[in-house]
N, CA, C and O atoms as a Tinker XYZ file with bonds, in Angstrom:
   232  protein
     1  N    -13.604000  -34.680000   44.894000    73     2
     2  CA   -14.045000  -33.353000   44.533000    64     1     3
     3  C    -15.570000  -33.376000   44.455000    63     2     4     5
     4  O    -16.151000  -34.054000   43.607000    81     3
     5  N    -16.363000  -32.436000   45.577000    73     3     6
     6  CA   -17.551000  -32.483000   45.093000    64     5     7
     7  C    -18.096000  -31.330000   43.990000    63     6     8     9
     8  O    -17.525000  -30.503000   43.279000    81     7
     9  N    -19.696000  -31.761000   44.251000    73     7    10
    10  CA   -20.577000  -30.657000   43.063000    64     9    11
    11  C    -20.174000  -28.740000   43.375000    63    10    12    13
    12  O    -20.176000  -27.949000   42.432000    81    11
    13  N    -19.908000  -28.362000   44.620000    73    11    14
    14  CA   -19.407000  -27.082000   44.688000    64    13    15
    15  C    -18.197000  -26.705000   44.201000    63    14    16    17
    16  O    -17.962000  -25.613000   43.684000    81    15
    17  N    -17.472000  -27.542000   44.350000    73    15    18
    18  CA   -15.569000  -27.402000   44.061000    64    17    19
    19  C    -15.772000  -26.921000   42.471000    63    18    20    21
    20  O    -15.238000  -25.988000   41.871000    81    19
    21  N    -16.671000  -27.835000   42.056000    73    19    22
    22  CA   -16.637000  -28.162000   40.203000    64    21    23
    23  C    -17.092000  -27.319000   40.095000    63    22    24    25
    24  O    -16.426000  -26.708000   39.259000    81    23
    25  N    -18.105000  -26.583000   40.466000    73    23    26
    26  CA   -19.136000  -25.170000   40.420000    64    25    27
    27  C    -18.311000  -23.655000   39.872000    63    26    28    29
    28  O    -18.335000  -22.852000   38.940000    81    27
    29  N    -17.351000  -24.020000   41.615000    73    27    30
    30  CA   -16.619000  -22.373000   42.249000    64    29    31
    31  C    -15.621000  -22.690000   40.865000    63    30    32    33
    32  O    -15.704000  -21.805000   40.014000    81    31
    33  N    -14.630000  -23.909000   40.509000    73    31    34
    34  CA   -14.182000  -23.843000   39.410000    64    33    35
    35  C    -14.417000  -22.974000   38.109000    63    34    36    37
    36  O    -13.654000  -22.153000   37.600000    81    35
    37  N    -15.568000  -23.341000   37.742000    73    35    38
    38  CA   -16.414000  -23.118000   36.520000    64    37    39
    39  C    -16.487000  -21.208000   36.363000    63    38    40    41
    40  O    -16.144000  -20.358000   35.541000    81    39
    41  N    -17.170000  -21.269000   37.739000    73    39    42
    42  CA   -17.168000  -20.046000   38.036000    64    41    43
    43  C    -16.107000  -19.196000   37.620000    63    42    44    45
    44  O    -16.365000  -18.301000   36.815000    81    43
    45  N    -14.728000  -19.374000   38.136000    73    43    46
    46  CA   -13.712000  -18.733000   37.947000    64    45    47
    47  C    -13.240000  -18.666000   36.499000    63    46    48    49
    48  O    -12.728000  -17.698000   35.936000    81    47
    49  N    -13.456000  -19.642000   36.094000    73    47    50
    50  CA   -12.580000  -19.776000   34.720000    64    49    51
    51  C    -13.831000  -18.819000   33.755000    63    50    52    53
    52  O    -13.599000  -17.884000   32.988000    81    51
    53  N    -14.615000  -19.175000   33.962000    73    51    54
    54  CA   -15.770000  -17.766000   33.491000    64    53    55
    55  C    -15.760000  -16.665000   34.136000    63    54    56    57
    56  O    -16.901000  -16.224000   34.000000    81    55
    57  N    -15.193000  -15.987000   34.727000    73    55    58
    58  CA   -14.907000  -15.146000   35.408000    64    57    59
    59  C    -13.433000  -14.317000   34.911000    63    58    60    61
    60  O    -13.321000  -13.092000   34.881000    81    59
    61  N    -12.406000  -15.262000   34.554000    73    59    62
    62  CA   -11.150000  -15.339000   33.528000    64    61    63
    63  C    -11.294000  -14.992000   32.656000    63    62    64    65
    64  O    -10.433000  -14.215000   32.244000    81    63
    65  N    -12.273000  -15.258000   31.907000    73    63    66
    66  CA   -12.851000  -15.061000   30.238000    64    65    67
    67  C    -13.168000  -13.850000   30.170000    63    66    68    69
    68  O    -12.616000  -12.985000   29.491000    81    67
    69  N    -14.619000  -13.674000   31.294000    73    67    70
    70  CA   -15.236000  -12.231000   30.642000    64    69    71
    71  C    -13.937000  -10.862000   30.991000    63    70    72    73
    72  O    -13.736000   -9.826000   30.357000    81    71
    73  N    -13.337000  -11.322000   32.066000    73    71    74
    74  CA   -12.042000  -10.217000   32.418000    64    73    75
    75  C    -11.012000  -10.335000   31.005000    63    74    76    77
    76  O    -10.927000   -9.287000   30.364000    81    75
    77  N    -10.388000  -11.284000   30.584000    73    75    78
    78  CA    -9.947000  -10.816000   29.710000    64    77    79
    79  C    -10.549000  -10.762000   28.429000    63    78    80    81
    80  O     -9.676000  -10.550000   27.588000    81    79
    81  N    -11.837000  -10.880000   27.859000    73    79    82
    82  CA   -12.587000  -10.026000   27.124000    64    81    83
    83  C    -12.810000   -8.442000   27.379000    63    82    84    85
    84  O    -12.905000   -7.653000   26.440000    81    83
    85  N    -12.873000   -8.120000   28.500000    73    83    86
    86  CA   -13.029000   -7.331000   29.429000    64    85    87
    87  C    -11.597000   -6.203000   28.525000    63    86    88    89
    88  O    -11.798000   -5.368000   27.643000    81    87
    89  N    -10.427000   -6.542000   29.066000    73    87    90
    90  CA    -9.323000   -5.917000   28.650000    64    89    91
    91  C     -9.165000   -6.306000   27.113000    63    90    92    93
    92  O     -8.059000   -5.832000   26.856000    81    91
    93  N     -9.361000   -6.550000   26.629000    73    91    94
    94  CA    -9.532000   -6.928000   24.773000    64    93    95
    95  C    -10.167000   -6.180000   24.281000    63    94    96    97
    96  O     -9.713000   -5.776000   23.211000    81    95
    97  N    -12.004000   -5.361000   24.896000    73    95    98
    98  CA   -12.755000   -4.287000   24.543000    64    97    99
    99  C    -12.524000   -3.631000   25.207000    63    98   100   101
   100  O    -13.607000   -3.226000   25.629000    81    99
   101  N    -11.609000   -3.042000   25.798000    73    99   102
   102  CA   -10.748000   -2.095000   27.656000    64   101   103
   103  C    -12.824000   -1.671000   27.997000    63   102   104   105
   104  O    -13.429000   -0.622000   27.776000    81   103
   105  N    -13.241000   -2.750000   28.470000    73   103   106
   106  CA   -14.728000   -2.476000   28.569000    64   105   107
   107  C    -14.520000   -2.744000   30.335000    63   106   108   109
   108  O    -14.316000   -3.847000   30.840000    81   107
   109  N    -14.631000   -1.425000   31.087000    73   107   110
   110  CA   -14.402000   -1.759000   32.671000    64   109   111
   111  C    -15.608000   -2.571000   33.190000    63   110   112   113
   112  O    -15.503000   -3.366000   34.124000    81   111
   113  N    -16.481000   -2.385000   32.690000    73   111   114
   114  CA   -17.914000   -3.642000   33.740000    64   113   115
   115  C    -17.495000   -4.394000   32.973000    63   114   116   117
   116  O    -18.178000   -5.325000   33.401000    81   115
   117  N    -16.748000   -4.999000   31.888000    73   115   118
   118  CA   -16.817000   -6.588000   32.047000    64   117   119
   119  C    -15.528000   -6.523000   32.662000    63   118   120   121
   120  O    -15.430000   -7.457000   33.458000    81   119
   121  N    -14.781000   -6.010000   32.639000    73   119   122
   122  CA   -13.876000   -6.607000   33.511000    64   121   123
   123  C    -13.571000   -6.660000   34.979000    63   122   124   125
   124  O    -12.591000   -7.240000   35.447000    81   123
   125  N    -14.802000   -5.783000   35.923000    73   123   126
   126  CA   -15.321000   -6.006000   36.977000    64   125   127
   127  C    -16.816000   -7.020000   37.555000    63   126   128   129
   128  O    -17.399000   -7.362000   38.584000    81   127
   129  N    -16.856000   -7.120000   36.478000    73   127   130
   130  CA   -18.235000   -8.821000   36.297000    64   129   131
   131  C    -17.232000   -9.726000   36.089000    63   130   132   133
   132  O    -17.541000  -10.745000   36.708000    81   131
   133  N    -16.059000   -9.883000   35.460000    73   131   134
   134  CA   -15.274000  -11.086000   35.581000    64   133   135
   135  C    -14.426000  -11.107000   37.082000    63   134   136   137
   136  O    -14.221000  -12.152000   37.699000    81   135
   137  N    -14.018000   -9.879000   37.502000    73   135   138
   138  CA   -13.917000  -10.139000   38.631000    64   137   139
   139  C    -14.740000  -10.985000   39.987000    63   138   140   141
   140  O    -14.577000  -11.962000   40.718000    81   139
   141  N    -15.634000   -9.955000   39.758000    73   139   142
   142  CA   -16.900000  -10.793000   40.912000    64   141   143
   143  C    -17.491000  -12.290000   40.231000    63   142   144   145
   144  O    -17.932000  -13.099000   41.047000    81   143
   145  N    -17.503000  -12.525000   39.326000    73   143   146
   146  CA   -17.981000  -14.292000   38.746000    64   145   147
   147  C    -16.578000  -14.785000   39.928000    63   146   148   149
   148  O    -16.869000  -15.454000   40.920000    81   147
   149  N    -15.169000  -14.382000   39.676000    73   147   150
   150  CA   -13.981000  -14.834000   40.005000    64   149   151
   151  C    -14.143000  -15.333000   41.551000    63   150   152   153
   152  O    -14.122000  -16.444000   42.080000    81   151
   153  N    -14.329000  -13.883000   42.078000    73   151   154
   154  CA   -14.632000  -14.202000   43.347000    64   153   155
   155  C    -15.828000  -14.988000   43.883000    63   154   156   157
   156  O    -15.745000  -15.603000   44.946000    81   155
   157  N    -16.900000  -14.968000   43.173000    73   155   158
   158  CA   -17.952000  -15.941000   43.469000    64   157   159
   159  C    -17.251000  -17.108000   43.602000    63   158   160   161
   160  O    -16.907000  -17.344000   44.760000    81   159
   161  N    -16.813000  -18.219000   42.459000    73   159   162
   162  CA   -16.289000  -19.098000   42.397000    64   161   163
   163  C    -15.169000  -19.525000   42.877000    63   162   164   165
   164  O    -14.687000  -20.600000   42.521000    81   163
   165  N    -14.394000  -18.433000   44.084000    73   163   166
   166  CA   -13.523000  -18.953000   44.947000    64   165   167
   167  C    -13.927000  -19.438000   46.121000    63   166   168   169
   168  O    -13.391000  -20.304000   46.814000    81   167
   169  N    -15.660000  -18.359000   46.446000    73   167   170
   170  CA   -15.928000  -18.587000   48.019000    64   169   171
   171  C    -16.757000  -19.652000   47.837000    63   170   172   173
   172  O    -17.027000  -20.394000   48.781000    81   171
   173  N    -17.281000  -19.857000   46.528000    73   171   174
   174  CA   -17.716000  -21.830000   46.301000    64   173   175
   175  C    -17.304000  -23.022000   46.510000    63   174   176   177
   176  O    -17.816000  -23.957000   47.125000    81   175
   177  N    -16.048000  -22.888000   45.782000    73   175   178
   178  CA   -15.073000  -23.827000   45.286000    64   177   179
   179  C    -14.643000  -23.995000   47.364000    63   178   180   181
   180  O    -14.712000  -25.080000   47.941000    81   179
   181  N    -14.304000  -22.868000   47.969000    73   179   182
   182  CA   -13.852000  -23.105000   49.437000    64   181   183
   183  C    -15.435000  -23.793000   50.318000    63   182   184   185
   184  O    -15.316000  -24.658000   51.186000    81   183
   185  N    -16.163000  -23.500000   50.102000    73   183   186
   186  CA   -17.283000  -23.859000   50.697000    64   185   187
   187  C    -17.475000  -25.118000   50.432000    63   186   188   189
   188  O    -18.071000  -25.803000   51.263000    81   187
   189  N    -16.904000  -25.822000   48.938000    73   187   190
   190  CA   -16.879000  -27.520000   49.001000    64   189   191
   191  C    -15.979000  -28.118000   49.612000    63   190   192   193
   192  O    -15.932000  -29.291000   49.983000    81   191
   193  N    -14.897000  -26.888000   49.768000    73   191   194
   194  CA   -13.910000  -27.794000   50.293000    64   193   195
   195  C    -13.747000  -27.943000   52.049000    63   194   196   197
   196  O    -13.028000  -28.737000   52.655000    81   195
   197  N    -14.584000  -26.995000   52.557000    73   195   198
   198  CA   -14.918000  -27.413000   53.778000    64   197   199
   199  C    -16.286000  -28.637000   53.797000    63   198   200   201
   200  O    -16.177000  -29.611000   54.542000    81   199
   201  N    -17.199000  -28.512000   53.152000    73   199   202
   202  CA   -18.050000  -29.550000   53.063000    64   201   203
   203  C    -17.205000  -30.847000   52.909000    63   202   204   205
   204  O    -17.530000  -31.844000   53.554000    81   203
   205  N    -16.113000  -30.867000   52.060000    73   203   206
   206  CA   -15.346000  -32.058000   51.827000    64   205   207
   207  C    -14.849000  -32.847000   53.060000    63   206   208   209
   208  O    -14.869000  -34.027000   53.409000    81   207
   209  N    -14.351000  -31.563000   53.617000    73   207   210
   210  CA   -13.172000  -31.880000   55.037000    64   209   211
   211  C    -14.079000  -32.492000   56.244000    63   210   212   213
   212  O    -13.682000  -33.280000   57.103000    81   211
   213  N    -15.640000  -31.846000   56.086000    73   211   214
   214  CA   -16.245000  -32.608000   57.381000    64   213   215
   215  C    -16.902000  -33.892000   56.884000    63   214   216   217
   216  O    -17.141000  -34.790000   57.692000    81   215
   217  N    -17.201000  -34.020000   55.610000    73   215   218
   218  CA   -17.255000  -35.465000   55.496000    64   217   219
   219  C    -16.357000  -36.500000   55.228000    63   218   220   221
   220  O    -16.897000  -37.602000   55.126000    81   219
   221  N    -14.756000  -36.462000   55.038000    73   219   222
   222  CA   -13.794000  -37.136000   55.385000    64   221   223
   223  C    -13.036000  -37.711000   56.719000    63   222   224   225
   224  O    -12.156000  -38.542000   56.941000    81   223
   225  N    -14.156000  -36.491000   57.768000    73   223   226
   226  CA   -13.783000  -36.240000   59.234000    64   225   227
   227  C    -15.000000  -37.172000   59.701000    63   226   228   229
   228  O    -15.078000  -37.515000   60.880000    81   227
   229  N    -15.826000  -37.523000   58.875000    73   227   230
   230  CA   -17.366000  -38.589000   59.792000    64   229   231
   231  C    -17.249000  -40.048000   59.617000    63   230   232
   232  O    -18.092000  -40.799000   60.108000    81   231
């Protein structure tokens, strides 16, 4: 697992939080800022994991 995987991770699970804080204060921008953290940290977490795949492939 590299430094992006752990990143896009992080990302998401903070992204988890402020959304359901989000629905706890029914506060719609946080629970569309936890969305997009979410999605940040998926197209990360995939971006290590192609970085991963071409250096397992060299």
């Amino acid at each position: 697992m590299n430094d992006d995987q752990v990143k896009g991770k992080r990302k998401q699970t903070k992204g988890d939080l402020k959304k359901g804080l989000g629905k706890l204060t029914n506060d719609d921008s946080k629970i569309a800022e936890g969305e997009r953290d979410k999605d940040k940290g998926k197209v990360q977490e995939k971006f290590g994991d192609v970085k991963e795949s071409f250096k397992k492939s060299w």
